[in-house]
N, C-alpha and C positions, 0 to 999 in steps of 0.2 A: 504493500500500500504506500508505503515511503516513497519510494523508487518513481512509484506512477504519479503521486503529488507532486517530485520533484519536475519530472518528465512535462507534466501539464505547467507548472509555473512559467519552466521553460519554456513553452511553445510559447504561453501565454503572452512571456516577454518579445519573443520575437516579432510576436504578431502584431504587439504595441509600437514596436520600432518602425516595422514594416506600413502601417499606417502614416506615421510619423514621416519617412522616410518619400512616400507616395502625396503626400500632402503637400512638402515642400518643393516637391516634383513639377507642381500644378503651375500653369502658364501664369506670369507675375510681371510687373513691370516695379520699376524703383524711377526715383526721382533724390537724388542727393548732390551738396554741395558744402558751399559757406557763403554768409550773409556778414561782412565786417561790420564792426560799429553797428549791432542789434541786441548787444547783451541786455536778456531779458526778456525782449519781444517776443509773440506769436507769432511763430509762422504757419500760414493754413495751405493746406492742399484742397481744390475743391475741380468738383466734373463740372463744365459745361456742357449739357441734356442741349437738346431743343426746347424741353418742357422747363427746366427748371437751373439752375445751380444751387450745387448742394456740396460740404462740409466734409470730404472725405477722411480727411485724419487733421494733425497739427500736434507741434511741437514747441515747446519754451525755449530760445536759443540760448547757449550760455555764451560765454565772454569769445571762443573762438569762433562762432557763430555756424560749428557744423551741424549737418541734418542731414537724417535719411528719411525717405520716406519708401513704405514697398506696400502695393499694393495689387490684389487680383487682378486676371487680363479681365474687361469686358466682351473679350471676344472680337471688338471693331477698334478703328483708327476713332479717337475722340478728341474732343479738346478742356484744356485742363487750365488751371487757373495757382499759382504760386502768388499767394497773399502776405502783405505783410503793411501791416496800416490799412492807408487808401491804395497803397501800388503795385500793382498785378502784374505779372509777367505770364504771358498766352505760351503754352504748351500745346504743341501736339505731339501726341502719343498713340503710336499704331501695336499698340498689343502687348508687347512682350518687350518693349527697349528700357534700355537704361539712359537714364541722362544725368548729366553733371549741370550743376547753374553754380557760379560762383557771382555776386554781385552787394553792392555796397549799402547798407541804409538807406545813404542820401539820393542814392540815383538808383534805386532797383528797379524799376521800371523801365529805365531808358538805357543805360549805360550797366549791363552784367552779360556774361561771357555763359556761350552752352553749350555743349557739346553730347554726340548722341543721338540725336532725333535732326535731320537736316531740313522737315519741315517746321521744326520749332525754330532752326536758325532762319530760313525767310519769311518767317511770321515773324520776328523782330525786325527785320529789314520792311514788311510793308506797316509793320506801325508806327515806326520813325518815319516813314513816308506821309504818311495818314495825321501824323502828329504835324508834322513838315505843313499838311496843305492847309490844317485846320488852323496854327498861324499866322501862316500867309494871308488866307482870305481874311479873318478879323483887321489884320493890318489893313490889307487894303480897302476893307467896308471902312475905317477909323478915316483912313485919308480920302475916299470920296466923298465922305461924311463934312468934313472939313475943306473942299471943295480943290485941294494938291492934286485930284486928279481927275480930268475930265470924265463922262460916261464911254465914249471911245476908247481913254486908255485903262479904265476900270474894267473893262468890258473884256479886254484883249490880255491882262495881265490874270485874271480868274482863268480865263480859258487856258492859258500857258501852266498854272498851278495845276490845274484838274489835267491837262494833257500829259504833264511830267508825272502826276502818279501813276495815271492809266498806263502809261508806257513804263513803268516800273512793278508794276502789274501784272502785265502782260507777260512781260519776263518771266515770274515766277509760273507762270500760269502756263505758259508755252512749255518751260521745264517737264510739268509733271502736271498733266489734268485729273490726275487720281488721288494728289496729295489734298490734305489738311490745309495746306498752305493757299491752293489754288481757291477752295472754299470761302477759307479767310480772305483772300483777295479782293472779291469780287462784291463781298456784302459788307464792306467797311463802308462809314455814312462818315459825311458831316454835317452839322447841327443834324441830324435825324434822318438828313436824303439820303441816300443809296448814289454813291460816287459815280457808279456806271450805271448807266440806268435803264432795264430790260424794256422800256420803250423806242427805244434808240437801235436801228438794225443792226449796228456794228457792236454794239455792248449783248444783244440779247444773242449774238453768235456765239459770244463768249460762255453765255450762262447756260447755255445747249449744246455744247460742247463738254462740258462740266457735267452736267446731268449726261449725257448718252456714257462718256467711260464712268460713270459713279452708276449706274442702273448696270452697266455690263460687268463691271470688276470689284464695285464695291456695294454690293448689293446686300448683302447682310447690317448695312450700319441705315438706322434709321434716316439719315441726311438725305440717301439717296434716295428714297421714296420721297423725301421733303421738296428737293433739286428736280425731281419731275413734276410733281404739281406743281410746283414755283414757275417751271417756264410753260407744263403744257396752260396752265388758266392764261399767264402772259401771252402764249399766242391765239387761244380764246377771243383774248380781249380786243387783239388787234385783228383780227380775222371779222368780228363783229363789227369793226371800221369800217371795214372793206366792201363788204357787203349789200352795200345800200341805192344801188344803180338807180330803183325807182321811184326815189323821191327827188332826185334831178328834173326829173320831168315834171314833174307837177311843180317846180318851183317856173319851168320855165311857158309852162300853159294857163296855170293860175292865173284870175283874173286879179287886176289890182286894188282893189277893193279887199282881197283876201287877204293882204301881205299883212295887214294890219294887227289881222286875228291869229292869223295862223303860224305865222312865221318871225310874231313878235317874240322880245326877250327881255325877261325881266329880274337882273342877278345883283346880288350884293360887291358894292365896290370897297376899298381898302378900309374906309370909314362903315362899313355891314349898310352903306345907304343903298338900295334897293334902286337902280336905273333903269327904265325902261328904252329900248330901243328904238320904239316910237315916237319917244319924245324931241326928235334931234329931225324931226319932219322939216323942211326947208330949208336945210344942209343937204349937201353930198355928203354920202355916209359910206369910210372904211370899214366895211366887218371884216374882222379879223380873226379867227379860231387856231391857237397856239397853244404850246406846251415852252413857260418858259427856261424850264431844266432842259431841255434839251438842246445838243451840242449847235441846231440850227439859228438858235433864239435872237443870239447877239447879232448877227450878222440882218437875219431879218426885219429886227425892230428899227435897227441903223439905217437901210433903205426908207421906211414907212417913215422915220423920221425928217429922213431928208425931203420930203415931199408935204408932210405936215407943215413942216417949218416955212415952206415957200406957201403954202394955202389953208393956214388953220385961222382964217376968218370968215374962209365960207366951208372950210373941210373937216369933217369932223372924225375920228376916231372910235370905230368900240370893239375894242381888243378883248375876245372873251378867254380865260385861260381852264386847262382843264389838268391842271397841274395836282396832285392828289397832295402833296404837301402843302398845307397852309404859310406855314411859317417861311419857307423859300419862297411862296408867290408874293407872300408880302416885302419881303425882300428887296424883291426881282421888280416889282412896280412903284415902291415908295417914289420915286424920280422921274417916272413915264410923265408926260406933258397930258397925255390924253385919260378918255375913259376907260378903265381896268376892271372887269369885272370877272367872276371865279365862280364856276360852278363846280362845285365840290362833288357831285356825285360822275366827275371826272367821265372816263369809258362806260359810263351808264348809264351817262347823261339822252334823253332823249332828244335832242341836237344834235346828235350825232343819225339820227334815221333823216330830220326832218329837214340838214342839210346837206345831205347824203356826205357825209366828210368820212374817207377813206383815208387820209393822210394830215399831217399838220407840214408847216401851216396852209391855210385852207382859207382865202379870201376872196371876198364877194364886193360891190361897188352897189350903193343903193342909192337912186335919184332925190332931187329935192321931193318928189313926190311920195317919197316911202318904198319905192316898188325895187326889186332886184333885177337890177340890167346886168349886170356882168359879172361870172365866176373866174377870176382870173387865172392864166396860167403862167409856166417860169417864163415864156417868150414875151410876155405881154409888157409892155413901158406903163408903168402906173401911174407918172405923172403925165402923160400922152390920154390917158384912158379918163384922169382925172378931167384935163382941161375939156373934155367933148361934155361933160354932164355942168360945166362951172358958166 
Protein backbone atom coordinates (compact mmCIF):
# COMPACT_ATOMS: atom_id res chain seq x y z
CA UNK A 1 0.00 0.00 0.00
CA UNK A 2 3.12 2.21 0.72
CA UNK A 3 4.69 1.66 -2.43
CA UNK A 4 1.37 2.58 -4.44
CA UNK A 5 0.64 5.91 -2.33
CA UNK A 6 4.20 6.73 -3.13
CA UNK A 7 3.69 5.64 -6.81
CA UNK A 8 0.39 7.81 -7.10
CA UNK A 9 1.87 11.03 -5.36
CA UNK A 10 4.40 10.78 -7.95
CA UNK A 11 2.32 10.72 -10.90
CA UNK A 12 0.24 13.03 -9.05
CA UNK A 13 3.35 15.56 -9.00
CA UNK A 14 4.17 15.18 -12.55
CA UNK A 15 0.95 15.66 -13.75
CA UNK A 16 0.89 19.01 -11.78
CA UNK A 17 4.15 20.15 -13.45
CA UNK A 18 2.92 18.89 -16.66
CA UNK A 19 -0.14 21.31 -16.44
CA UNK A 20 2.02 23.96 -15.23
CA UNK A 21 4.43 23.30 -17.98
CA UNK A 22 1.46 23.37 -20.85
CA UNK A 23 0.02 26.46 -19.53
CA UNK A 24 3.20 28.41 -19.84
CA UNK A 25 3.36 26.82 -23.27
CA UNK A 26 0.20 28.89 -24.34
CA UNK A 27 0.46 31.69 -27.03
CA UNK A 28 1.44 35.03 -24.89
CA UNK A 29 2.80 38.38 -25.85
CA UNK A 30 5.00 40.61 -23.32
CA UNK A 31 5.36 44.26 -23.60
CA UNK A 32 8.59 45.46 -21.32
CA UNK A 33 10.95 48.28 -20.89
CA UNK A 34 11.87 51.54 -18.61
CA UNK A 35 10.20 54.70 -18.19
CA UNK A 36 13.19 57.27 -16.52
CA UNK A 37 12.04 59.88 -14.06
CA UNK A 38 8.53 57.96 -13.02
CA UNK A 39 9.41 56.64 -9.79
CA UNK A 40 6.32 55.93 -8.30
CA UNK A 41 3.98 56.34 -11.11
CA UNK A 42 1.24 53.96 -12.67
CA UNK A 43 1.86 52.50 -15.58
CA UNK A 44 -1.38 50.98 -17.37
CA UNK A 45 -1.60 48.49 -20.13
CA UNK A 46 -4.97 48.77 -21.68
CA UNK A 47 -6.66 46.87 -25.36
CA UNK A 48 -8.10 49.19 -27.70
CA UNK A 49 -11.79 46.85 -28.75
CA UNK A 50 -13.72 48.66 -31.28
CA UNK A 51 -16.39 48.41 -28.42
CA UNK A 52 -14.45 49.78 -25.69
CA UNK A 53 -10.90 50.39 -23.83
CA UNK A 54 -10.28 48.43 -21.20
CA UNK A 55 -7.47 48.05 -18.14
CA UNK A 56 -5.59 45.03 -18.88
CA UNK A 57 -2.82 44.99 -16.16
CA UNK A 58 -0.52 47.85 -14.49
CA UNK A 59 2.33 48.31 -12.43
CA UNK A 60 3.95 50.87 -9.75
CA UNK A 61 7.30 51.82 -11.23
CA UNK A 62 10.14 52.13 -8.85
CA UNK A 63 13.20 54.51 -9.04
CA UNK A 64 14.70 52.46 -12.35
CA UNK A 65 11.41 52.75 -13.98
CA UNK A 66 11.57 48.92 -15.34
CA UNK A 67 8.40 46.96 -16.28
CA UNK A 68 7.14 43.95 -17.75
CA UNK A 69 4.02 43.38 -18.62
CA UNK A 70 2.98 39.47 -20.38
CA UNK A 71 -0.19 38.85 -21.37
CA UNK A 72 -2.56 36.04 -23.24
CA UNK A 73 -2.57 36.11 -27.26
CA UNK A 74 -6.08 37.24 -28.31
CA UNK A 75 -5.61 35.37 -31.15
CA UNK A 76 -5.64 38.66 -33.74
CA UNK A 77 -3.31 41.62 -34.47
CA UNK A 78 -4.88 44.54 -31.89
CA UNK A 79 -4.14 47.75 -30.62
CA UNK A 80 -2.98 48.58 -27.20
CA UNK A 81 -2.47 51.58 -25.24
CA UNK A 82 0.89 52.13 -22.67
CA UNK A 83 -0.58 54.76 -20.05
CA UNK A 84 1.20 56.73 -17.88
CA UNK A 85 -0.69 60.05 -16.63
CA UNK A 86 -2.48 61.78 -19.65
CA UNK A 87 0.29 60.18 -22.29
CA UNK A 88 -0.25 57.05 -24.34
CA UNK A 89 1.82 55.47 -26.53
CA UNK A 90 -0.23 53.37 -29.46
CA UNK A 91 0.98 49.80 -29.69
CA UNK A 92 0.25 47.31 -32.20
CA UNK A 93 0.43 43.95 -31.22
CA UNK A 94 -0.06 41.00 -33.67
CA UNK A 95 -0.34 37.87 -31.34
CA UNK A 96 2.53 36.44 -29.84
CA UNK A 97 5.44 39.41 -30.03
CA UNK A 98 7.44 40.96 -27.73
CA UNK A 99 8.26 44.55 -27.55
CA UNK A 100 10.68 46.68 -25.63
CA UNK A 101 9.59 50.65 -25.06
CA UNK A 102 12.01 52.54 -23.26
CA UNK A 103 10.99 56.32 -22.95
CA UNK A 104 11.02 59.40 -20.43
CA UNK A 105 8.21 60.96 -18.15
CA UNK A 106 8.53 64.13 -19.62
CA UNK A 107 8.12 63.06 -23.23
CA UNK A 108 6.48 59.52 -23.31
CA UNK A 109 4.34 60.04 -25.72
CA UNK A 110 6.30 61.65 -28.38
CA UNK A 111 9.91 61.02 -27.81
CA UNK A 112 10.58 57.00 -26.52
CA UNK A 113 12.32 54.21 -28.45
CA UNK A 114 10.52 50.53 -29.52
CA UNK A 115 11.46 47.80 -30.68
CA UNK A 116 9.69 44.52 -31.69
CA UNK A 117 6.56 45.19 -33.27
CA UNK A 118 7.53 47.24 -36.66
CA UNK A 119 3.82 48.29 -36.87
CA UNK A 120 4.09 49.86 -33.53
CA UNK A 121 7.33 51.73 -34.98
CA UNK A 122 5.05 53.52 -37.91
CA UNK A 123 2.23 54.05 -35.68
CA UNK A 124 4.61 56.49 -33.96
CA UNK A 125 5.81 57.96 -37.15
CA UNK A 126 2.05 58.65 -38.26
CA UNK A 127 1.33 60.39 -34.81
CA UNK A 128 4.11 62.66 -34.94
CA UNK A 129 2.71 63.32 -38.22
CA UNK A 130 -0.96 63.73 -37.06
CA UNK A 131 0.46 65.66 -34.19
CA UNK A 132 2.62 67.73 -36.81
CA UNK A 133 -0.61 68.69 -38.84
CA UNK A 134 -2.85 69.39 -35.96
CA UNK A 135 -0.25 72.22 -35.00
CA UNK A 136 0.08 73.42 -38.19
CA UNK A 137 -3.56 74.03 -38.94
CA UNK A 138 -4.28 75.82 -35.40
CA UNK A 139 -1.21 78.13 -36.22
CA UNK A 140 -2.58 78.88 -39.35
CA UNK A 141 -6.56 79.34 -38.38
CA UNK A 142 -4.44 81.83 -35.24
CA UNK A 143 -2.91 83.81 -38.25
CA UNK A 144 -5.98 84.04 -40.76
CA UNK A 145 -7.75 84.97 -37.79
CA UNK A 146 -5.47 87.96 -37.39
CA UNK A 147 -5.75 88.80 -40.83
CA UNK A 148 -1.18 87.62 -41.72
CA UNK A 149 -2.74 85.68 -44.08
CA UNK A 150 -4.89 86.10 -46.81
CA UNK A 151 -7.88 83.38 -47.72
CA UNK A 152 -5.61 82.22 -50.81
CA UNK A 153 -2.66 81.66 -48.90
CA UNK A 154 -4.60 80.03 -45.84
CA UNK A 155 -6.20 78.04 -48.35
CA UNK A 156 -3.08 76.73 -50.12
CA UNK A 157 -0.90 76.27 -46.83
CA UNK A 158 -3.98 73.76 -45.06
CA UNK A 159 -3.94 71.85 -48.36
CA UNK A 160 0.05 71.52 -48.27
CA UNK A 161 -0.23 70.27 -44.37
CA UNK A 162 -3.08 67.73 -45.15
CA UNK A 163 -1.16 66.78 -48.42
CA UNK A 164 2.33 66.12 -46.50
CA UNK A 165 0.41 63.62 -44.18
CA UNK A 166 -1.46 61.89 -46.73
CA UNK A 167 1.65 61.23 -48.59
CA UNK A 168 3.26 60.09 -45.28
CA UNK A 169 0.56 57.82 -45.01
CA UNK A 170 0.47 56.49 -47.99
CA UNK A 171 3.97 55.27 -47.39
CA UNK A 172 3.15 53.20 -44.53
CA UNK A 173 0.09 52.10 -46.19
CA UNK A 174 1.70 51.05 -49.44
CA UNK A 175 4.22 49.14 -47.13
CA UNK A 176 1.88 46.61 -45.64
CA UNK A 177 -2.09 46.90 -46.23
CA UNK A 178 -2.52 44.11 -43.62
CA UNK A 179 -0.69 45.82 -40.90
CA UNK A 180 -2.19 47.68 -37.62
CA UNK A 181 -0.34 50.50 -38.97
CA UNK A 182 -2.12 50.91 -42.23
CA UNK A 183 -5.43 50.86 -40.06
CA UNK A 184 -4.10 53.40 -37.82
CA UNK A 185 -3.31 55.58 -40.81
CA UNK A 186 -6.14 56.15 -42.59
CA UNK A 187 -8.72 56.83 -39.49
CA UNK A 188 -6.50 59.45 -37.79
CA UNK A 189 -8.90 62.83 -37.52
CA UNK A 190 -8.37 66.39 -36.80
CA UNK A 191 -10.54 68.34 -34.53
CA UNK A 192 -12.83 65.03 -35.01
CA UNK A 193 -12.61 64.96 -39.28
CA UNK A 194 -11.22 61.97 -40.67
CA UNK A 195 -7.84 63.36 -42.51
CA UNK A 196 -8.73 61.27 -45.74
CA UNK A 197 -11.94 61.38 -46.21
CA UNK A 198 -13.85 58.12 -47.83
CA UNK A 199 -16.00 60.68 -49.95
CA UNK A 200 -13.17 61.71 -51.95
CA UNK A 201 -12.30 58.86 -54.90
CA UNK A 202 -8.69 58.90 -54.32
CA UNK A 203 -8.97 58.47 -50.33
CA UNK A 204 -11.90 55.83 -50.57
CA UNK A 205 -9.27 53.69 -52.94
CA UNK A 206 -7.36 53.78 -50.01
CA UNK A 207 -9.87 52.48 -47.56
CA UNK A 208 -10.92 49.49 -50.13
CA UNK A 209 -7.81 48.59 -50.51
CA UNK A 210 -7.43 48.10 -46.71
CA UNK A 211 -10.68 46.28 -46.27
CA UNK A 212 -10.20 43.67 -49.58
CA UNK A 213 -6.44 42.37 -47.88
CA UNK A 214 -8.09 42.64 -44.05
CA UNK A 215 -11.41 40.58 -45.28
CA UNK A 216 -8.93 38.17 -47.27
CA UNK A 217 -5.98 37.72 -44.75
CA UNK A 218 -7.11 39.14 -41.63
CA UNK A 219 -10.40 37.82 -41.38
CA UNK A 220 -10.53 36.47 -37.85
CA UNK A 221 -9.81 40.16 -36.13
CA UNK A 222 -13.10 41.95 -35.60
CA UNK A 223 -11.63 45.29 -37.66
CA UNK A 224 -12.03 43.42 -40.67
CA UNK A 225 -15.79 42.95 -40.64
CA UNK A 226 -15.61 46.74 -39.30
CA UNK A 227 -13.39 47.84 -42.71
CA UNK A 228 -16.02 46.37 -44.83
CA UNK A 229 -19.09 47.83 -43.79
CA UNK A 230 -17.17 51.06 -43.33
CA UNK A 231 -16.56 51.31 -47.03
CA UNK A 232 -19.38 48.82 -48.42
CA UNK A 233 -22.37 51.75 -46.63
CA UNK A 234 -19.51 54.51 -48.12
CA UNK A 235 -20.01 53.26 -51.52
CA UNK A 236 -23.95 52.91 -50.78
CA UNK A 237 -23.88 56.21 -50.19
CA UNK A 238 -22.25 57.54 -53.11
CA UNK A 239 -23.99 55.15 -55.56
CA UNK A 240 -27.28 56.67 -54.20
CA UNK A 241 -25.71 60.16 -55.69
CA UNK A 242 -25.46 58.66 -58.62
CA UNK A 243 -28.49 57.40 -59.28
CA UNK A 244 -30.84 60.08 -59.89
CA UNK A 245 -31.17 60.74 -63.95
CA UNK A 246 -34.91 61.53 -63.47
CA UNK A 247 -35.30 64.22 -61.68
CA UNK A 248 -33.17 66.30 -64.37
CA UNK A 249 -35.83 66.25 -66.34
CA UNK A 250 -38.42 67.55 -64.56
CA UNK A 251 -36.22 70.28 -63.39
CA UNK A 252 -35.97 71.11 -66.93
CA UNK A 253 -39.84 70.65 -68.10
CA UNK A 254 -41.22 72.16 -64.99
CA UNK A 255 -43.21 74.98 -65.28
CA UNK A 256 -42.03 78.12 -63.41
CA UNK A 257 -44.52 78.78 -61.29
CA UNK A 258 -43.40 75.39 -59.70
CA UNK A 259 -39.73 76.21 -58.82
CA UNK A 260 -41.09 78.10 -56.11
CA UNK A 261 -42.61 75.13 -54.25
CA UNK A 262 -40.84 72.42 -55.32
CA UNK A 263 -37.50 73.05 -55.78
CA UNK A 264 -37.29 75.71 -52.94
CA UNK A 265 -34.79 75.55 -49.97
CA UNK A 266 -34.99 76.39 -46.77
CA UNK A 267 -31.58 75.50 -44.34
CA UNK A 268 -29.83 76.91 -41.25
CA UNK A 269 -26.92 79.28 -41.85
CA UNK A 270 -23.66 79.61 -39.54
CA UNK A 271 -25.87 81.83 -37.19
CA UNK A 272 -28.97 78.32 -37.13
CA UNK A 273 -30.84 81.48 -39.09
CA UNK A 274 -33.09 79.43 -41.25
CA UNK A 275 -32.62 81.08 -45.30
CA UNK A 276 -35.00 80.43 -47.62
CA UNK A 277 -33.94 80.34 -51.25
CA UNK A 278 -36.64 82.08 -52.53
CA UNK A 279 -36.04 84.88 -50.89
CA UNK A 280 -33.05 86.32 -53.19
CA UNK A 281 -36.07 86.44 -56.12
CA UNK A 282 -34.64 89.56 -58.35
CA UNK A 283 -31.14 88.52 -58.15
CA UNK A 284 -29.37 86.16 -60.26
CA UNK A 285 -28.84 83.32 -58.02
CA UNK A 286 -25.54 80.88 -57.73
CA UNK A 287 -26.67 77.42 -56.26
CA UNK A 288 -24.11 75.86 -55.33
CA UNK A 289 -24.02 72.15 -53.67
CA UNK A 290 -20.55 71.25 -52.02
CA UNK A 291 -18.62 69.31 -49.66
CA UNK A 292 -16.25 71.61 -48.02
CA UNK A 293 -13.75 68.88 -46.74
CA UNK A 294 -13.11 67.82 -49.77
CA UNK A 295 -9.63 68.17 -51.49
CA UNK A 296 -11.90 70.05 -54.55
CA UNK A 297 -13.38 72.83 -52.08
CA UNK A 298 -10.51 75.43 -52.17
CA UNK A 299 -9.96 75.70 -55.57
CA UNK A 300 -13.71 75.89 -56.34
CA UNK A 301 -14.97 78.47 -53.94
CA UNK A 302 -11.79 80.73 -55.21
CA UNK A 303 -13.23 80.64 -58.88
CA UNK A 304 -17.19 81.45 -57.49
CA UNK A 305 -15.33 84.12 -55.72
CA UNK A 306 -13.64 85.74 -58.38
CA UNK A 307 -16.82 86.37 -60.01
CA UNK A 308 -18.90 87.22 -56.92
CA UNK A 309 -16.47 89.96 -56.37
CA UNK A 310 -16.95 91.49 -59.85
CA UNK A 311 -21.09 91.17 -59.58
CA UNK A 312 -22.29 90.68 -55.83
CA UNK A 313 -24.63 93.79 -56.24
CA UNK A 314 -26.86 92.11 -58.47
CA UNK A 315 -25.20 88.38 -57.91
CA UNK A 316 -26.06 86.45 -55.39
CA UNK A 317 -24.65 83.22 -53.70
CA UNK A 318 -26.25 80.02 -51.92
CA UNK A 319 -23.76 77.73 -51.31
CA UNK A 320 -25.53 74.74 -49.76
CA UNK A 321 -22.96 72.23 -47.89
CA UNK A 322 -23.43 68.78 -47.15
CA UNK A 323 -20.52 68.24 -45.02
CA UNK A 324 -21.45 65.60 -42.11
CA UNK A 325 -19.03 67.45 -39.67
CA UNK A 326 -20.48 70.57 -38.07
CA UNK A 327 -17.73 71.80 -36.57
CA UNK A 328 -15.27 71.80 -39.85
CA UNK A 329 -18.36 73.41 -41.83
CA UNK A 330 -18.27 76.01 -39.51
CA UNK A 331 -14.87 76.57 -39.82
CA UNK A 332 -14.73 76.29 -43.52
CA UNK A 333 -17.49 79.21 -43.97
CA UNK A 334 -16.88 81.69 -40.96
CA UNK A 335 -15.07 84.13 -43.98
CA UNK A 336 -17.22 83.13 -47.12
CA UNK A 337 -18.68 86.63 -48.31
CA UNK A 338 -21.95 84.89 -49.36
CA UNK A 339 -24.89 82.74 -48.15
CA UNK A 340 -23.61 79.28 -46.28
CA UNK A 341 -26.08 77.18 -45.41
CA UNK A 342 -25.79 73.13 -44.03
CA UNK A 343 -27.88 70.46 -44.22
CA UNK A 344 -26.89 68.15 -41.97
CA UNK A 345 -28.69 65.01 -42.91
CA UNK A 346 -25.75 65.38 -45.48
CA UNK A 347 -26.10 61.93 -48.39
CA UNK A 348 -29.61 61.74 -47.03
CA UNK A 349 -30.55 64.67 -47.66
CA UNK A 350 -33.56 64.66 -50.13
CA UNK A 351 -31.74 67.34 -52.42
CA UNK A 352 -29.91 65.10 -53.57
CA UNK A 353 -33.03 63.16 -55.77
CA UNK A 354 -34.75 66.56 -56.33
CA UNK A 355 -31.44 67.95 -57.97
CA UNK A 356 -30.57 64.93 -59.26
CA UNK A 357 -26.72 65.63 -57.91
CA UNK A 358 -24.57 62.72 -58.74
CA UNK A 359 -21.22 64.58 -57.93
CA UNK A 360 -20.06 67.61 -55.96
CA UNK A 361 -19.70 70.32 -56.60
CA UNK A 362 -22.92 70.55 -58.49
CA UNK A 363 -24.02 74.13 -59.61
CA UNK A 364 -27.08 75.53 -61.13
CA UNK A 365 -27.72 79.55 -62.33
CA UNK A 366 -31.29 80.76 -61.36
CA UNK A 367 -32.84 83.87 -63.12
CA UNK A 368 -34.04 87.16 -61.46
CA UNK A 369 -37.38 85.20 -61.85
CA UNK A 370 -36.70 82.27 -59.56
CA UNK A 371 -36.67 79.79 -62.38
CA UNK A 372 -33.50 77.31 -63.08
CA UNK A 373 -31.99 78.11 -66.41
CA UNK A 374 -28.66 76.54 -66.22
CA UNK A 375 -26.91 73.31 -64.66
CA UNK A 376 -23.41 74.08 -65.34
CA UNK A 377 -20.65 72.18 -66.59
CA UNK A 378 -16.44 72.07 -66.08
CA UNK A 379 -16.50 73.76 -69.82
CA UNK A 380 -18.91 76.39 -69.03
CA UNK A 381 -17.33 80.31 -68.33
CA UNK A 382 -19.43 81.29 -65.23
CA UNK A 383 -18.97 84.62 -65.60
CA UNK A 384 -19.85 84.41 -69.51
CA UNK A 385 -23.00 82.43 -68.40
CA UNK A 386 -23.52 85.04 -65.42
CA UNK A 387 -23.58 88.22 -67.63
CA UNK A 388 -26.54 86.71 -70.21
CA UNK A 389 -29.13 86.46 -67.01
CA UNK A 390 -27.42 90.26 -65.59
Amino acid sequence: MKTTYLSSLILLIIFSFTLLSCKDKKPHFAVEGKISGADNEMLYLERRSLSNIEIIDSVKLDSDGAFKFEEPSIGYAEFYLLKLNNQAINLAIDSTENLIVNASKEAFATDYAIEGSESSMKIKEIVLAQNKLSRSLNELKKKYDSKELSQEQYIAAVQEGVNEYKNKAKEIVYSDYKSLAAYFAVFQKVDDYLIFDPYDRKDLNLFQGIATVWDQQMSNSPRAEQLKNFTLQTLAEIRQMQNQEETIKKLETTEPTDYAVHYDISLPNLKNEKIRLSSFKGKVVILDFTMYQADFSPAHNMAINSVYEKNKDKVEVYQVSFDRDKHAWQNSVVNLPWICVRDERSVSSELLQKYNLSEFPTTFLINKNGEIVKRLSSKDDLQGEIQKLL
